[in-house]
N, C-alpha and C positions, 0 to 999 in steps of 0.2 A: 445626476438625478437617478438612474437607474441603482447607482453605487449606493444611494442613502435610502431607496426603499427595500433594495437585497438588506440593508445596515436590518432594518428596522422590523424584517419577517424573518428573516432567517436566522435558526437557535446555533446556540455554541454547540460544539459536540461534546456529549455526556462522555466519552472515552478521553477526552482531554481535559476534561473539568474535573474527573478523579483521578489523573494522572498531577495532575496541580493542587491536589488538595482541597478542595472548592466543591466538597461533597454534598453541604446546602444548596449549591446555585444548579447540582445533579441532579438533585431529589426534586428540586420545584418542575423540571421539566421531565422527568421520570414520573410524576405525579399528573401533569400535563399532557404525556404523551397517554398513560394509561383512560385518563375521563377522555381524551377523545376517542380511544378504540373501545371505549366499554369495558375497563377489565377493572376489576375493585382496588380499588385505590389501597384500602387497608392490607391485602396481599403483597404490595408493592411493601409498604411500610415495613410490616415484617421483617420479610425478607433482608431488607437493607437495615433496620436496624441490629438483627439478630447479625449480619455481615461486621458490621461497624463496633460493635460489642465485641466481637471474636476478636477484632484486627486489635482493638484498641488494648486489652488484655495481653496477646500476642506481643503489641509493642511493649510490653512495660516490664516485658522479661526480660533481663539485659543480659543473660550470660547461659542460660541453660533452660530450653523450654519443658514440655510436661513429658516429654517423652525420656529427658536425660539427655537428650545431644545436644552439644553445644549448637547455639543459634546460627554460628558462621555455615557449619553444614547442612544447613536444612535448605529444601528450595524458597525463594521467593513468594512462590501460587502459594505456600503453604502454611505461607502466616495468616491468610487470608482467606481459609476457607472455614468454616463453623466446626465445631465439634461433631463428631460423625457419632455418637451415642446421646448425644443429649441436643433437644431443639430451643432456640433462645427462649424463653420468656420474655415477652411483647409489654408483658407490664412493668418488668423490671427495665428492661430496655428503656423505656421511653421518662425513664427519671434518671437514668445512668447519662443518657446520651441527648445533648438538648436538640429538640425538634427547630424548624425555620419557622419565624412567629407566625407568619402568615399561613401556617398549616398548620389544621387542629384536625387532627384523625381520630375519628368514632372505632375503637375495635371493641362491637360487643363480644358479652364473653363467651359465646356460644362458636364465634369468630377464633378465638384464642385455644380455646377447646379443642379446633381441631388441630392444632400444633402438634399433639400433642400419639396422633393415630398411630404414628411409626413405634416399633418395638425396638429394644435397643440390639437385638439381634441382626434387627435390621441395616442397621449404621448408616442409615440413610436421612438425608432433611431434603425441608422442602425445597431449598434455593437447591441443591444438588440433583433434584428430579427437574426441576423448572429451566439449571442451565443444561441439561444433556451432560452434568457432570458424572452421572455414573450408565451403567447397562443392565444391573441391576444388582438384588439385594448384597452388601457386603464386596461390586464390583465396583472399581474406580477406573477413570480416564485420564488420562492427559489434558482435558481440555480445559480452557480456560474462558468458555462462555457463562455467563451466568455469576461472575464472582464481581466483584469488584476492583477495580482498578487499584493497586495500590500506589500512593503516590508516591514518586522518585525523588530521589535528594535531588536540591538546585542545578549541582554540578554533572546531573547525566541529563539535563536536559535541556532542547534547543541546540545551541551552534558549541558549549559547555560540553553535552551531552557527545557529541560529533569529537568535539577535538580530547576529550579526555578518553576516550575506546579508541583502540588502534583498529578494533576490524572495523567500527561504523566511519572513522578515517578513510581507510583504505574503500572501502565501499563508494564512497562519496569521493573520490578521486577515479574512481572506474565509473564509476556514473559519470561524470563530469567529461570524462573524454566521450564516450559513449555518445552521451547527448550530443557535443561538440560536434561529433564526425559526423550525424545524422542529421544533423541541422544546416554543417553547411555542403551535406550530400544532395538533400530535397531541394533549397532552395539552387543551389548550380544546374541541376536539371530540370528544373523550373524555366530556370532563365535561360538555358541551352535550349528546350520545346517551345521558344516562339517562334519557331519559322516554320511551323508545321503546312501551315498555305498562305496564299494574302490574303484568307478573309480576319481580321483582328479575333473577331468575336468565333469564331469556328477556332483560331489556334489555342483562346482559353477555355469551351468549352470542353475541347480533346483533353488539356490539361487536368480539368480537374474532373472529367470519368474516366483518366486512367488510376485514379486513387480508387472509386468504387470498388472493383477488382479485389482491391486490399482490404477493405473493409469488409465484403462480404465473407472471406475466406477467414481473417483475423474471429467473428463472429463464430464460425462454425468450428474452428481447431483449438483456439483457445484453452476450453477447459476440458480438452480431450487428451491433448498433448501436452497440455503445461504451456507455462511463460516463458521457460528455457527455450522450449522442441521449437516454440512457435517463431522466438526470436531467431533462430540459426534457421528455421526455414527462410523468413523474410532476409534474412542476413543470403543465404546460399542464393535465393531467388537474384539479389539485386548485382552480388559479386560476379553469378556466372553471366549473367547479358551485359553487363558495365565491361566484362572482361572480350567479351564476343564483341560487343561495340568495337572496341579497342581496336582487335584484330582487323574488323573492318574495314576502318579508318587507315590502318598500315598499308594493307592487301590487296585488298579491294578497291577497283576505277572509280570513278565518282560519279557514273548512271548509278551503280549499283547501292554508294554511299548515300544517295537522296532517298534511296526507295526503304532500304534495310537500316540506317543508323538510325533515326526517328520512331522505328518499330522497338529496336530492342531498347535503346533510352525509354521509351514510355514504360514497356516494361518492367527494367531495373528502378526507375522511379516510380512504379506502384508496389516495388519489393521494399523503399525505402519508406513509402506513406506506410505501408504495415508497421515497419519499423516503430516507427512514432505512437501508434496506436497501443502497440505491446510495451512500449517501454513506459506510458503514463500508468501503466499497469500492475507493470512488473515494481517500479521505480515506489510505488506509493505503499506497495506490500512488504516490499522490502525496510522498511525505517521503523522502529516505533513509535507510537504515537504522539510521543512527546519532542520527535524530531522529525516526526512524517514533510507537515512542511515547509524545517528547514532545509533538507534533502530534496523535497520537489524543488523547491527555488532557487538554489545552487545548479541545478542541472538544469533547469530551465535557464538558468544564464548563461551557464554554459552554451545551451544550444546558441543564443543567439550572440554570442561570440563568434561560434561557426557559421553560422549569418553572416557575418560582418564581412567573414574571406572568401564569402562565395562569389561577388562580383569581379574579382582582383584578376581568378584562376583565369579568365575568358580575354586577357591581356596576353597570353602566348596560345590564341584557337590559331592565330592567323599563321604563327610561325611553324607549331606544333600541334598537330589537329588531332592527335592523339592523347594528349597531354591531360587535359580534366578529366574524360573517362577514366584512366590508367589511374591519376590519381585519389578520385570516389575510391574505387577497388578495392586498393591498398589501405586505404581510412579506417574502407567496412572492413578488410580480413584483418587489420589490427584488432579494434571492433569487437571481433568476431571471438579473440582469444581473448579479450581484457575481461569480458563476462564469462567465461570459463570457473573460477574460482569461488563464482556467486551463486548460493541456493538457489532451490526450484521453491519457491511459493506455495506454490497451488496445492489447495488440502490443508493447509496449515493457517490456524488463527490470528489473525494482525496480532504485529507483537505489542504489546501495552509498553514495556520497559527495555532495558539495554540487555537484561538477562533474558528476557524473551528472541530477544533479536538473535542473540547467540546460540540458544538451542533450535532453530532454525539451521543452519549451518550443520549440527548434529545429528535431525534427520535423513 
């Protein structure tokens, strides 16, 4: 029940609908999103027509664009963005390019007029002031808000998309353990914190306000220190008490092991609930949009893979009472190097396509 009224409210996302091609089924809720925040529907028009003119042009150069360089060296963003001296024509546009029947756009011409305010000294338009694509007159950015989605060939996208890039492979194998080892770290210390007292209901209360902790801090570090700094925090936080656990257990009498092992386990398992938090984070920033989530869902299998081993570990507590701490440890400092190789997100635009994914990496 719940599944078929999410079905029936909730829209597709416009970043994956022009990632697919399916620029109609964009523009009817681009059109939808603007009449309910009040913004004129016709500015919207524009804008994406004047886009889709550009692209479509763009496309049908097969060997050498206006500039004289072959099309293979050009970027991607750049087939798709409008001409920087000249603003589309909204009239021409909209017989070149066929509208969705069910939208009839009014642009009176007083409307179309002002297309038209920029100088060509200027090299500026309007979708380029509207996405933050420039800083000003004659300045250009990097970024790639405001443009359109170009759509990817078949084969770079989805599980396609995955196995045909070596680095979005490789990514998705480091995630995948990642996930794994984090999944079946929470849940073993999960299961290790029921004997915190004999009340049932007090040992999972403690349980689950030792993740608070993690949440609070995950909140405030985040976009201060990056998705990297944040995960090797939570990663450091869960390895050095997992490891101090450890020592315990060797060293230490067993007055001492009732009072102090259960301290430092809740701790490194609030180091690993952060864990979780940053990686649905980091994990979704990292793919582009057209494997975003095939990439969560891979990893998210993974995790419960690592689910699956977490009950087994607690078959040698009795023999080796050291043994699951020492082993979480070692998971997370694998863990800990396998995301070494992986970009810092943060600051940087979701990637739309497999070349976006990769210039990531380059900053």
């Amino acid at each position: 029940m719940p599944l078929s009224f999410d079905y029936s409210v909730v829209e597709e996302s416009i970043r994956w609908l022009f990632a697919e091609d399916r620029k109609e089924e964009a523009l009817q809720l681009l059109i939808q999103a603007a009449e309910i925040n009040h913004v004129d529907t016709n500015t919207i028009l524009r804008l994406y027509y004047g886009h889709v003119k550009t692209l479509s042009s763009n496309e049908s150069n097969d060997s050498v664009n206006s500039t004289g360089v072959p099309e293979e060296t050009t970027s991607p963003t750049a087939a798709i963005e409008p001409p920087s001296s000249t603003v589309p024509d909204t009239t021409s546009t909209s017989s070149s390019t066929e509208q969705p029947k069910d939208v009839k756009p009014t642009i009176p011409e007083h409307e179309g007029a002002a297309l038209t305010t920029t100088s060509p000294a200027d090299h500026t338009t309007p979708a380029e002031t509207a996405g933050s694509g420039t800083t000003g007159p004659g300045t250009t950015t990097s970024s790639t808000r405001g443009r359109l989605v170009k759509a990817e060939e078949p084969e770079s996208r989805g599980c396609l998309g995955i196995v045909h890039d070596q680095r979005l492979l490789r990514q998705t194998v480091i995630f995948a353990y990642v996930w794994s080892a984090v999944g079946f770290s929470f849940l073993s210390l999960y299961l290790a914190e029921t004997v915190l007292a004999d009340d049932l209901y007090l040992n999972f209360s403690v349980n689950v306000l030792s993740e608070l902790p993690a949440g609070i801090i995950f909140v405030l570090v985040v976009d201060r220190i990056g998705r990297k700094n944040t995960m090797f925090l939570f990663f450091g936080t869960a390895i050095a008490f997992l490891l101090a656990c450890t020592l315990v257990k060797v060293l230490a009498d067993a007055a001492i092991q009732a009072c102090v092992v259960p301290v430092l386990g809740l701790i490194g398992k609030s180091g690993v609930a952060g864990l979780q938090l940053t990686l649905f984070l980091y994990t979704g920033e990292s793919y582009p949009t057209t494997s975003r989530l095939i990439g969560l869902g891979i990893s998210s299998l993974a995790a419960k893979f690592g689910n699956l081993g977490a009950p087994f570990v607690f078959f040698f507590e009795d023999t080796i009472p050291w043994l699951p701490t020492a082993l979480i440890a070692i998971l997370l400092l694998i863990a800990t190097l396998a995301i070494l190789p992986l970009p810092e997100t943060q600051g940087n635009d979701l990637p739309e396509s497999v070349h976006d994914g990769a210039t990531i990496y380059e900053t």
